[in-house]
C-alpha positions in Angstrom: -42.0 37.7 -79.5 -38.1 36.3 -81.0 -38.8 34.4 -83.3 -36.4 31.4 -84.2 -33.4 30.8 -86.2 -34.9 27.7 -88.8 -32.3 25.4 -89.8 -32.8 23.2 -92.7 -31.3 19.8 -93.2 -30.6 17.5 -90.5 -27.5 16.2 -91.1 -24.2 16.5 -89.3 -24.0 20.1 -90.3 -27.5 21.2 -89.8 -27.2 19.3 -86.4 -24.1 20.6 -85.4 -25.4 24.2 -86.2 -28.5 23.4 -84.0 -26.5 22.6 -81.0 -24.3 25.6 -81.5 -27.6 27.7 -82.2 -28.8 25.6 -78.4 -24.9 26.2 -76.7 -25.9 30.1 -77.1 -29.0 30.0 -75.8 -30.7 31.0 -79.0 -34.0 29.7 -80.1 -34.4 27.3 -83.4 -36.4 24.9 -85.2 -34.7 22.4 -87.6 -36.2 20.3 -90.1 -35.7 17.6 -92.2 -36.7 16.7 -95.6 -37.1 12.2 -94.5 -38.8 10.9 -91.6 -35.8 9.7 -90.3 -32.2 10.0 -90.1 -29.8 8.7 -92.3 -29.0 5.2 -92.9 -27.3 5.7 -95.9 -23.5 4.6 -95.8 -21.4 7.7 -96.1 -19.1 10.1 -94.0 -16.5 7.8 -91.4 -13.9 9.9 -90.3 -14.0 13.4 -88.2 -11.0 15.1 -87.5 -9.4 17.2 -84.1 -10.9 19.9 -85.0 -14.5 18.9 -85.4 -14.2 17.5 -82.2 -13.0 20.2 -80.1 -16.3 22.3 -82.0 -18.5 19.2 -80.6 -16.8 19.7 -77.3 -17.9 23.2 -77.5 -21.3 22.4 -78.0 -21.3 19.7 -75.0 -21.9 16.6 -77.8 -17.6 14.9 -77.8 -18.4 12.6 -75.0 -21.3 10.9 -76.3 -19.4 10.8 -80.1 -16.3 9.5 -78.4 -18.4 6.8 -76.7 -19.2 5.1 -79.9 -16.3 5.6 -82.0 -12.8 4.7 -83.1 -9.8 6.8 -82.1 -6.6 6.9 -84.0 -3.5 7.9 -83.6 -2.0 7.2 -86.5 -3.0 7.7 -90.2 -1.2 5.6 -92.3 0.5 5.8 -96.1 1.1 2.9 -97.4 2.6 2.2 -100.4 0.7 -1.1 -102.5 3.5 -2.0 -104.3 6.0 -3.0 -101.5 3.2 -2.7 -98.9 5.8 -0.6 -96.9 4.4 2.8 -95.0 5.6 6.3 -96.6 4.5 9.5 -94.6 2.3 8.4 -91.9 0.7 11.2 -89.8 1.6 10.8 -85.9 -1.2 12.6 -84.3 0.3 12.0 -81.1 2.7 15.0 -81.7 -0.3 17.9 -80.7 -0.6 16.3 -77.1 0.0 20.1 -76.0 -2.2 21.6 -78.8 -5.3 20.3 -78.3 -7.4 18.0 -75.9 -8.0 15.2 -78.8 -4.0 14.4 -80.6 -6.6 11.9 -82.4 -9.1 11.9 -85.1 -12.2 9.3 -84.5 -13.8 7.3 -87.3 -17.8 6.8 -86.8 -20.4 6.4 -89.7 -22.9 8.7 -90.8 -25.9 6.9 -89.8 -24.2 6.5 -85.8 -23.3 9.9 -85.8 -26.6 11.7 -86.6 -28.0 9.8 -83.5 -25.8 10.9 -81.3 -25.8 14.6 -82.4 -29.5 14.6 -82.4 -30.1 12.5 -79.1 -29.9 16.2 -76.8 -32.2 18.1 -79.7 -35.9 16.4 -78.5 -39.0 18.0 -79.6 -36.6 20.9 -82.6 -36.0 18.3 -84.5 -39.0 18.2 -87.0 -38.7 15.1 -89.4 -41.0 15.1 -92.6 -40.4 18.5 -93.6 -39.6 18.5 -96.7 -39.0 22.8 -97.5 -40.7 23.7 -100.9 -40.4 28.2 -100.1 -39.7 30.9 -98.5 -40.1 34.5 -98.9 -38.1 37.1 -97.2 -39.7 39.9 -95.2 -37.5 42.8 -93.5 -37.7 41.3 -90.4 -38.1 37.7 -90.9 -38.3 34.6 -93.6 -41.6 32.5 -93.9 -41.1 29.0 -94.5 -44.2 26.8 -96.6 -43.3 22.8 -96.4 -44.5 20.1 -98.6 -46.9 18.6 -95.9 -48.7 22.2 -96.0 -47.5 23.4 -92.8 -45.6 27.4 -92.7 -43.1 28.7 -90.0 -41.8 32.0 -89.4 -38.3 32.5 -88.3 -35.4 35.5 -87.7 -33.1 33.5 -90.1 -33.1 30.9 -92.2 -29.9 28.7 -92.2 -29.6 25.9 -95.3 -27.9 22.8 -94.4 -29.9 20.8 -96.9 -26.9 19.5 -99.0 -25.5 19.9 -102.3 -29.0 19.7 -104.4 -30.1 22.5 -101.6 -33.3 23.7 -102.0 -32.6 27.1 -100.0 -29.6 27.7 -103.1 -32.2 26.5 -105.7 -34.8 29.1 -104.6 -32.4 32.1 -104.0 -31.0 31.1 -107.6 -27.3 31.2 -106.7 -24.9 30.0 -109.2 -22.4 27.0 -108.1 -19.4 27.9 -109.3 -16.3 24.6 -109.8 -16.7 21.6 -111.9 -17.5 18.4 -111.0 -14.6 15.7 -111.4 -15.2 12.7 -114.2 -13.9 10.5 -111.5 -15.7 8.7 -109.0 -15.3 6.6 -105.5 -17.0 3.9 -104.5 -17.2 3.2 -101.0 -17.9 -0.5 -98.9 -18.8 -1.6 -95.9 -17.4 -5.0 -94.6 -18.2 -7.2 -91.5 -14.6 -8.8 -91.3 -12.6 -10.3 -88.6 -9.2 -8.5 -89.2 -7.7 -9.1 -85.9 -7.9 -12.5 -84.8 -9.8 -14.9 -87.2 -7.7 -12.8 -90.4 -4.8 -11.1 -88.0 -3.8 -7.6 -90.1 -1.5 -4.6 -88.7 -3.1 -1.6 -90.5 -3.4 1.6 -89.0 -7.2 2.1 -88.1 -7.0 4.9 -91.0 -4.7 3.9 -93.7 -4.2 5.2 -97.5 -3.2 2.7 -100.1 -1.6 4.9 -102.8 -1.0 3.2 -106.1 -0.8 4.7 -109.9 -2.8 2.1 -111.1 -5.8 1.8 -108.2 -5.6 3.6 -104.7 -7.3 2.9 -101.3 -8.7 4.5 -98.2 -9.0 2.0 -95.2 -11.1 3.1 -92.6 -11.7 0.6 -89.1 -15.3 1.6 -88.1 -16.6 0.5 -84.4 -18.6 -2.5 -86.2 -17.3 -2.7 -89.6 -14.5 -2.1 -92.0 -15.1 0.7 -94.6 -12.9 0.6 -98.0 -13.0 3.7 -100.3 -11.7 3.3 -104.3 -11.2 5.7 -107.1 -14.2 4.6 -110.3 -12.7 5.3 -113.8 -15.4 7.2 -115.4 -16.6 4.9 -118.0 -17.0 2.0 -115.5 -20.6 0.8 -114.6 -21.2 1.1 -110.9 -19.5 -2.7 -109.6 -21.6 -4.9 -107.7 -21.1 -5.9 -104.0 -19.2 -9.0 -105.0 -17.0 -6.9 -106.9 -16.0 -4.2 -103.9 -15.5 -7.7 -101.9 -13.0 -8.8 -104.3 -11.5 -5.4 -105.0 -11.0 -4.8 -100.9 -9.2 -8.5 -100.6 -7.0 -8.0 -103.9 -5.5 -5.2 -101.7 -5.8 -7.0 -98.1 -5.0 -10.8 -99.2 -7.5 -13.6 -98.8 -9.8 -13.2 -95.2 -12.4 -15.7 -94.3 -16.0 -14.6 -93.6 -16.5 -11.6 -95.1 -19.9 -10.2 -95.7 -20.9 -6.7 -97.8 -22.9 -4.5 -95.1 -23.7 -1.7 -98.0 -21.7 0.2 -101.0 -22.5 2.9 -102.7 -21.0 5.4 -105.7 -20.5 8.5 -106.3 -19.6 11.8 -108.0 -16.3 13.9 -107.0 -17.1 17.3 -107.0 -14.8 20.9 -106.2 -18.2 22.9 -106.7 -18.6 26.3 -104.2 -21.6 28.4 -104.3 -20.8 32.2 -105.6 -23.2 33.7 -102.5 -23.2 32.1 -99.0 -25.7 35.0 -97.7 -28.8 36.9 -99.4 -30.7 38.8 -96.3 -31.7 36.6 -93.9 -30.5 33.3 -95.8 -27.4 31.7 -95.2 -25.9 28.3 -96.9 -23.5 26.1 -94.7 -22.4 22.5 -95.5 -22.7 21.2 -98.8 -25.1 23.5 -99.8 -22.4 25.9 -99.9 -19.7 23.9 -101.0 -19.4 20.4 -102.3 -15.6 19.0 -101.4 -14.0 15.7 -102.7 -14.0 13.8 -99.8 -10.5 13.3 -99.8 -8.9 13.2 -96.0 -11.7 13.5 -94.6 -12.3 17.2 -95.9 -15.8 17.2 -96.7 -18.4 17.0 -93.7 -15.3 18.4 -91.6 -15.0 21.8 -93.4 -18.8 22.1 -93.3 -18.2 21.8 -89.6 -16.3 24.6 -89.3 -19.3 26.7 -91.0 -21.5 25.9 -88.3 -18.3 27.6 -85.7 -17.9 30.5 -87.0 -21.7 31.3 -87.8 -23.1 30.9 -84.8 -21.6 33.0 -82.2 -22.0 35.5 -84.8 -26.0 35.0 -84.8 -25.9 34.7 -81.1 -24.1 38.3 -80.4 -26.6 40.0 -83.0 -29.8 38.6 -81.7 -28.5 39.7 -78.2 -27.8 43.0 -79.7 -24.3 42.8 -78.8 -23.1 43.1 -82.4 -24.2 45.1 -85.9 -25.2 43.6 -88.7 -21.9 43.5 -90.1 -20.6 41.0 -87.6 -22.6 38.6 -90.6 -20.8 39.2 -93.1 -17.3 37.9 -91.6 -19.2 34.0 -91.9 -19.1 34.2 -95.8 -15.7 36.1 -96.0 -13.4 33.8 -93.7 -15.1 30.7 -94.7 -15.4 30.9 -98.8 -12.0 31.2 -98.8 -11.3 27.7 -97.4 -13.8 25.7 -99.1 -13.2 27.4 -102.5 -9.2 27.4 -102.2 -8.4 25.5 -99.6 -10.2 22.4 -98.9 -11.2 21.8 -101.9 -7.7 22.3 -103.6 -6.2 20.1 -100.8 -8.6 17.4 -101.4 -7.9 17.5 -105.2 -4.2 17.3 -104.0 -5.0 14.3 -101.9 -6.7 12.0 -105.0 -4.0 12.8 -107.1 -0.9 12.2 -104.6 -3.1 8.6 -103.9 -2.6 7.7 -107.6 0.7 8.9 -107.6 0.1 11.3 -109.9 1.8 14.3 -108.3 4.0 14.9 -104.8 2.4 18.2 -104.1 2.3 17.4 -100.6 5.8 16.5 -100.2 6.4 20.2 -98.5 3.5 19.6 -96.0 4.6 16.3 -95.0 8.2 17.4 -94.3 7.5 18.5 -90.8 5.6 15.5 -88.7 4.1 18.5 -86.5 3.0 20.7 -89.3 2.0 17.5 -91.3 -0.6 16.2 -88.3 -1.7 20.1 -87.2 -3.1 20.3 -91.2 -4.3 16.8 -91.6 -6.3 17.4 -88.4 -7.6 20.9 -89.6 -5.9 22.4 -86.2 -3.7 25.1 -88.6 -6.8 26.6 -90.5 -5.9 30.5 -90.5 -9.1 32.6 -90.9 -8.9 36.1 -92.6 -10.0 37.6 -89.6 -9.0 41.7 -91.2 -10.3 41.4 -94.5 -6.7 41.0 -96.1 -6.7 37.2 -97.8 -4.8 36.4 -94.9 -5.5 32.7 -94.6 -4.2 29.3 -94.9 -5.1 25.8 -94.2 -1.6 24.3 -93.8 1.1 24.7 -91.2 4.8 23.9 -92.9 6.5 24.0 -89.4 6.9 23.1 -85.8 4.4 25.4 -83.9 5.0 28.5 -85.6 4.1 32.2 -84.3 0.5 33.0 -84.0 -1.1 35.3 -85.9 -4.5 36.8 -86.1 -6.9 34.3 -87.4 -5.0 31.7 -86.0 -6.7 29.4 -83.7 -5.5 29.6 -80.0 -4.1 26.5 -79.1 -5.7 24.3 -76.8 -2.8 24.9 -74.0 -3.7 23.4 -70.0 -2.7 27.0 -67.9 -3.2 27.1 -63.8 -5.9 29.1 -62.0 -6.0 30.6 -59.1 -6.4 28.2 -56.4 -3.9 25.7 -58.6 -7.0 24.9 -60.7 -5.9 23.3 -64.1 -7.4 26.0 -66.8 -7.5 24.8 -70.8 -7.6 28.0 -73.1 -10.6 26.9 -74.7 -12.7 26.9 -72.0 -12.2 30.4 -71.8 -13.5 31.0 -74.6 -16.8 28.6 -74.6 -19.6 31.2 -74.4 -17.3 35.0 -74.9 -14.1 36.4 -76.1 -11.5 36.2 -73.9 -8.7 39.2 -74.1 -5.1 37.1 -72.7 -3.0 39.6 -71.5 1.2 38.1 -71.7 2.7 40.6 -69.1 4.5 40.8 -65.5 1.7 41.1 -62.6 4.4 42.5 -60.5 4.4 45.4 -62.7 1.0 46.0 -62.2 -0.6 45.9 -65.9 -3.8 47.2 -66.7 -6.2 44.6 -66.5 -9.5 45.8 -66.3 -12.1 43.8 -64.3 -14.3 41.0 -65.5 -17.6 42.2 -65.5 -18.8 41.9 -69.3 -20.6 38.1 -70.4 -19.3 39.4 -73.7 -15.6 39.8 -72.8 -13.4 38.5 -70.5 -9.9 39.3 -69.2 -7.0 36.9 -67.5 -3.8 37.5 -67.1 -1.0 35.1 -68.5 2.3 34.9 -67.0 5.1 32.4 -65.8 5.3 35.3 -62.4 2.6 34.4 -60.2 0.1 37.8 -58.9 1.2 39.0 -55.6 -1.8 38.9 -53.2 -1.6 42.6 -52.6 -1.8 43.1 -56.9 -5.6 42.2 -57.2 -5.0 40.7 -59.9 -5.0 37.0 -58.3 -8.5 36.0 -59.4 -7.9 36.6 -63.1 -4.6 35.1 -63.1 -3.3 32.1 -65.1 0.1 30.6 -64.3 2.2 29.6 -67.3 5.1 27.7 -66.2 8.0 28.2 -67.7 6.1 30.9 -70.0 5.7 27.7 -72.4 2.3 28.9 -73.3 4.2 32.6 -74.0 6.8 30.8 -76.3 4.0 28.9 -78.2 2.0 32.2 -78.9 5.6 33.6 -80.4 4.7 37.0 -78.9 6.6 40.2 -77.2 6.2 40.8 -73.7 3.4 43.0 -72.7 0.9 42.0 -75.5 -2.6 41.4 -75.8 -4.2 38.6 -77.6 -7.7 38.7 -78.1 -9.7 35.7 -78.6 -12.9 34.7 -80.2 -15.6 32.6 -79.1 -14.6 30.1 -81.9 -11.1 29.8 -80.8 -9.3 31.7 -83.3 -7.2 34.9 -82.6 -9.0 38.0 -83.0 -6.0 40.1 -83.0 -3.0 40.6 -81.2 -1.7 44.6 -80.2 0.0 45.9 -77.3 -0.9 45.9 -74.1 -2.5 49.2 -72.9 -5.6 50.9 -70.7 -9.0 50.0 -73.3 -6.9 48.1 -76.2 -8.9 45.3 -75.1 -12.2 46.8 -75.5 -11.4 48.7 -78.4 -10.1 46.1 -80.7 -13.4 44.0 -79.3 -15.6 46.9 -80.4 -13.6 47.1 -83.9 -14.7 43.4 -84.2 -18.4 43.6 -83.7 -19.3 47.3 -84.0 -20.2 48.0 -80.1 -18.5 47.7 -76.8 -19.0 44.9 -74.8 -22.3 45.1 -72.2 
């Protein structure tokens, strides 16, 4: 008998990793400390590239359903109440299927996430041990029940218990400063008629502030000097319209304080014990970086599991999780964030070089230009400084709408959903090597502004690039190979030639493709 994967903590990470777990087919049990989901107000805003990872896992549509998009973020500057650097999202129309982050609390986005899970999801489990066996981890739960499972994955947040138990250090400090964070039911468009941008930053030496336009509510975010008392709901009310001007009918929904942390655990795997979330790393949430990097710790861990429990992969295909995410938690999102809270309080213009090109500005914000260190050489980045530059391995493929045979309208990332796709950019009247598709592992289309001659067999694998805009945009030579992971990103890219497909796949996982 397979036993399951058991995933621990049910928020948006450890639900997100149990529909990934459930988009692969592989089995899972996840449980949850409370006997309910949270109500707690926290988490708003999820970015483009969280989105096209719930796409993956077949949850967007629902999300989108009950939230806010936005097109815009906005910078405003308190003092003159006059924009700075606002973020035009609408610029990555061709990158991606959502130019658009959404804003959607916590305790409406858990539902959602968790409505397609049913009978996994086991509330009132509140983990106390496990022991580790060589072929599986044995779980023991505060309400006396045990599990047995293949892994055991711990979402369960920054006071993990999974962490606690393996006793692995948390390396990072946590800041003196802290945020306090309000809800408000307020009539901002009629009754109190404002212009804001549905995600706007207030920047301001003295006081800074994150406006945030929820479905049902507005949500206001402030930096707490460290020697202030946590303010009362009255106070938030007054602090939000001292930035706003005077409204009518306001009323405090919930507020709560907390710490600012850059904290990143020094293991993210022991055995067959992984941390994700913010039990691996706790991130100012600062633009949104928190729950959103967590996210993509649930994309690049799962297909992973998937391809070694169907024996498609080694063991070592496990290790890449910890060595292409630490990286951008420890370094990068969390250094960013930092960045963010100190650019608010005008304290520093580090991102004045980001910001200087609206494309690269809105592909970072959005966490679309995350580079992974796909080879091992700290080869990775979270910020793109330009207008779409050349692609490079780790990259993430971009999102582009191709034609299939048949004049079908193909998007790159549906090739990708369940396998790695191997994108050959070449002339089907020269008749490339393109092998056949015949592997649920890997896949094979050719890319090219030429259509395939009927005679070429190469029609059904074909996808028509007009104008070879989707060539430009990859930046590469003719007659090379791009190969694809089943998170999106750009396994590497060599030359196209009989088996370079299948052998830079088997240098990925360890063995060739079934």
């Amino acid at each position: 008998m397979k036993l399951p994967i058991a995933v621990v903590g049910a928020g948006p990470v450890g639900l997100t990793t149990a529909l990934g777990l459930a988009h692969y087919g592989v089995p899972f049990e996840l449980f949850e400390d409370e006997e309910s989901l949270s109500t707690e107000t926290k988490a708003g805003t999820t970015l483009s590239r969280s989105l096209e990872i719930w796409r993956r896992y077949g949850v967007a549509a629902p999300v989108l359903q009950r939230a806010m998009r936005v097109d815009e973020i906005g910078d405003i500057d308190r003092a003159t109440n006059q924009p700075r650097r606002p973020v035009k999202l609408s610029v990555l129309a061709r990158e991606t299927r959502f130019p658009f982050v959404i804003n959607l609390p916590q305790q409406d986005m858990e539902p959602t996430l968790a409505a397609s899970l049913k009978d996994r999801l086991h509330l009132g489990h509140r983990l106390v041990d496990f022991t580790q066996e060589e072929d599986r981890v044995v779980l023991k739960f505060e309400n006396g029940k045990t599990t047995e499972a293949a892994y055991l994955l711990g979402c369960d947040g920054g006071r993990s218990t999974v962490r606690e138990r393996l006793g692995i250090a948390v390396e990072g400090e946590s800041l003196p400063v802290k945020f306090s964070l309000v809800d408000l039911a307020m009539d901002l468009d009629i009754a109190n008629p404002r212009d804001y941008p549905y995600l706007a930053y207030f920047s301001d030496p003295h006081e800074w502030m994150i406006l945030v336009r929820h479905p049902h509510c507005w949500r206001f975010l402030f930096p707490l000097a460290p020697e202030r008392e946590e303010p009362s709901a009255g106070e938030l009310r007054d602090k939000v319209l001292s930035f706003i001007g005077e409204a009518r009918n306001v009323r405090v929904l919930g507020s709560v304080t907390y710490r600012v942390h850059h904290r990143v655990a020094s293991e993210w795997r022991r055995g067959r014990v992984f941390l994700m979330g913010d039990a691996a790393h706790l991130i100012t949430p600062m633009w949104a970086l928190g729950i959103n990097t967590g996210l993509l710790d649930c994309s690049n861990l799962c297909w992973r599991l998937a391809w070694h429990l169907r024996g498609w992969a080694d063991g070592a295909l496990l290790d890449g999780y910890e060595r292409e995410q630490k990286p951008v938690a420890l370094l990068g999102a969390g250094e960013m964030a930092e960045a963010a809270r100190r650019y608010m309080g005008k304290e520093s213009d580090t991102v004045s070089a980001m910001s200087a090109d609206a494309w690269g500005n809105a592909c970072t914000r959005t966490m679309l230009g995350v580079r992974l260190d796909v080879e091992g050489r700290g080869d990775w980045s979270m910020v793109k400084y330009e207008t779409e530059p050349r692609l490079r391995p780790g990259d993430r493929i971009p999102d582009w709408l191709l034609h299939g045979p048949g004049g079908v309208d193909v998007r790159v990332h549906d090739l990708v959903a369940d396998g790695f796709a191997a994108l050959y950019f070449a002339d089907p009247r020269r008749a490339p090597p393109v092998p056949r598709q015949d592997s649920p592992a890997l896949r094979h289309f050719l890319v090219s502004r030429w259509d395939a001659p009927v005679e070429s067999g190469l029609r059904g694998r074909m996808l028509f690039d007009p104008g070879g805009e989707f060539e430009r945009r990859v930046g590469c030579a003719p007659n090379t190979l791009v190969l694809v992971r089943p998170d999106d990103h750009i396994a590497g890219i060599v030359p196209v030639a009989e088996g370079a497909a299948e052998r830079l796949y088997m240098n990925v996982v360890g063995k060739a493709a079934p």
